[in-house]
C-alpha positions as CSV (number, residue, x, y, z in Angstrom):
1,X,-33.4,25.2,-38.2
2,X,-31.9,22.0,-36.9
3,X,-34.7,18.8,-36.3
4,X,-34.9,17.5,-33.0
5,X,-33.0,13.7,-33.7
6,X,-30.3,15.8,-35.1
7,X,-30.2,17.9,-32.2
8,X,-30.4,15.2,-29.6
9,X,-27.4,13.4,-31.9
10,X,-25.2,16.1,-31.4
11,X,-25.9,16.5,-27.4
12,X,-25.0,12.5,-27.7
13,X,-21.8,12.9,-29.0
14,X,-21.0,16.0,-26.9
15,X,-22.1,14.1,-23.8
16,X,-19.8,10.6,-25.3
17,X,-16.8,13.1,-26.3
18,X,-17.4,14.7,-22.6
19,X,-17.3,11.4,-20.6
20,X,-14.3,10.7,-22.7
21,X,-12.1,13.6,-22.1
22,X,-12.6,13.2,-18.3
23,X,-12.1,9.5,-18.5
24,X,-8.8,10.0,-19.7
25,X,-8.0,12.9,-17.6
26,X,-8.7,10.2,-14.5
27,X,-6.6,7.6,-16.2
28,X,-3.8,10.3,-16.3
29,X,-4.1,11.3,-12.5
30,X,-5.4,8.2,-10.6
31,X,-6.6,5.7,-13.1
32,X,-5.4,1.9,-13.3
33,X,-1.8,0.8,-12.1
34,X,-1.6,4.8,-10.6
35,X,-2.6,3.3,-7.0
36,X,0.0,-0.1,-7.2
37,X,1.8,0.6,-3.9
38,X,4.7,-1.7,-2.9
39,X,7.2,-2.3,-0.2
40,X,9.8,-5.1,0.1
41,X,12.6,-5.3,2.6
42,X,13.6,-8.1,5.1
43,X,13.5,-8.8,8.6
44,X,16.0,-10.1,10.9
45,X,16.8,-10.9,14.6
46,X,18.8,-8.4,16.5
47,X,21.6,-11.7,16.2
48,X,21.1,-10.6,12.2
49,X,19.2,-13.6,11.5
50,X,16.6,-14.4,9.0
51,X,12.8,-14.7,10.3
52,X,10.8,-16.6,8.5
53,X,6.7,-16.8,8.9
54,X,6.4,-13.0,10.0
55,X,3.0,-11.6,8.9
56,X,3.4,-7.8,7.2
57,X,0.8,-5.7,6.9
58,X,-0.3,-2.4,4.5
59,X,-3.1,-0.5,6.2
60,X,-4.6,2.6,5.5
61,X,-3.9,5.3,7.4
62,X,-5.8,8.7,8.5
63,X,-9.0,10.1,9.7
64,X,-11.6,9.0,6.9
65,X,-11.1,4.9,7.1
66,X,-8.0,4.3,9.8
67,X,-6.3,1.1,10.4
68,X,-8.2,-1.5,7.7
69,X,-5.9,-3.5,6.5
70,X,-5.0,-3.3,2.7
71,X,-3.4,-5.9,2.1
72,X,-0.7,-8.6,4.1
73,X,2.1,-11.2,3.1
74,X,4.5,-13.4,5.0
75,X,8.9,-13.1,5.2
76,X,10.3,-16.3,3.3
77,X,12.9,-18.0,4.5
78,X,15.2,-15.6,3.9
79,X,13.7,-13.0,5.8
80,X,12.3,-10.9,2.9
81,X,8.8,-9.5,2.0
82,X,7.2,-8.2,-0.6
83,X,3.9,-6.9,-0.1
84,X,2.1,-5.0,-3.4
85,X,-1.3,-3.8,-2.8
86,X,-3.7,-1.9,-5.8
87,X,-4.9,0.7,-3.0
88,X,-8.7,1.7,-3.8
89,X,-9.8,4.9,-4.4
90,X,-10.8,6.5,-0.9
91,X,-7.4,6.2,1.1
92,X,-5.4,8.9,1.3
93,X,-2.4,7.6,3.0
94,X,-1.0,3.7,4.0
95,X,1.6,2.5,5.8
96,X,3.4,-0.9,6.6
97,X,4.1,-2.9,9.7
98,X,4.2,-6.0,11.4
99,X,1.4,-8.3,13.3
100,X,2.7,-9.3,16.4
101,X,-0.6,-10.7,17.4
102,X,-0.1,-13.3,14.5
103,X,1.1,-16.1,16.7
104,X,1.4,-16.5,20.2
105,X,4.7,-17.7,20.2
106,X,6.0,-14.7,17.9
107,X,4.3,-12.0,20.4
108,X,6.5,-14.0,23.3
109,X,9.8,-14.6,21.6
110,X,10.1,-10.7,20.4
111,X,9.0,-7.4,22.2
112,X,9.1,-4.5,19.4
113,X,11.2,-3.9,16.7
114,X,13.6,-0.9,15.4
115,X,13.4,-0.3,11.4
116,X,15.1,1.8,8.5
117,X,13.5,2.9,4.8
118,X,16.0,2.4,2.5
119,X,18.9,2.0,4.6
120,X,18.1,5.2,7.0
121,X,16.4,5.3,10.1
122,X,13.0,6.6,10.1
123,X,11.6,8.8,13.3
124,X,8.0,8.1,12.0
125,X,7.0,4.0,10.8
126,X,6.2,3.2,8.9
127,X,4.5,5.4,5.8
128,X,4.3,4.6,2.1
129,X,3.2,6.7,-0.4
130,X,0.1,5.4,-2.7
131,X,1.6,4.6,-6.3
132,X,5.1,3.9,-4.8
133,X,8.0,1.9,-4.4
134,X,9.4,1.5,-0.8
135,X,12.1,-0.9,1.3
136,X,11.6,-1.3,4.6
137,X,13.8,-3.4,6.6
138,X,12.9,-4.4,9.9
139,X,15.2,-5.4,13.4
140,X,13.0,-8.0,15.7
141,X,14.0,-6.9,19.4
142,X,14.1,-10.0,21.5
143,X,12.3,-10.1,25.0
């Protein structure tokens, strides 16, 4: 018959070899780097211009926690973005957009905007899949 401390041992390292196992079974399906979402793109005028200073946003998305925002980033001179957000555990879904309430004179100089994921036209904006890579460009609409 077994003592107890060597019992009590061998629960240990069942338990240790346990908590092991499904640690690396969450590293496999959701652990670090598995939740890195990013989107790049650019954003012009409808004249195809560069606009600088626009403020993107990644949100999350869904019934659970709607609308927080994830993460955000400004266009450079050149128009472009890139936004790159380690989404926590909890959201389901995100998506991308941009802040029109930013600045005042943004929200007065443009009205909306049109958009297209890697070069096609979307019907639905702006979704990105958790652990992706995704372009968005964006079309500022003038008022």
């Amino acid at each position: 018959m077994e003592t107890k401390p060597r019992i009590l041992k061998k629960i240990a390292h069942w338990l240790l070899l346990s908590g092991l196992l499904f640690g690396l079974a969450d590293c496999k399906s959701d652990g670090p780097g598995k939740r890195v979402t990013t989107v790049t793109g650019q954003v012009l005028d409808e004249a195809q211009q560069p606009v600088d200073s626009v403020l993107i946003f990644m949100s999350s998305v869904g019934f659970v926690k709607p609308g927080i925002t994830l993460g955000e980033t400004y266009t450079n001179e050149e128009g472009k973005y890139e936004i790159r957000v380690d989404v926590p555990k909890g959201y389901q879904n995100t998506s991308v957009g941009i802040d029109f309430n930013h600045d005042l004179n943004f929200s007065l100089k443009y009205r909306d905007y049109s958009y297209s994921q890697s070069g096609a036209s979307q019907g639905v904006c702006c979704p990105v899949a958790i652990g992706s890579k995704t372009s968005y460009d964006f079309i500022l609409l003038f008022k």
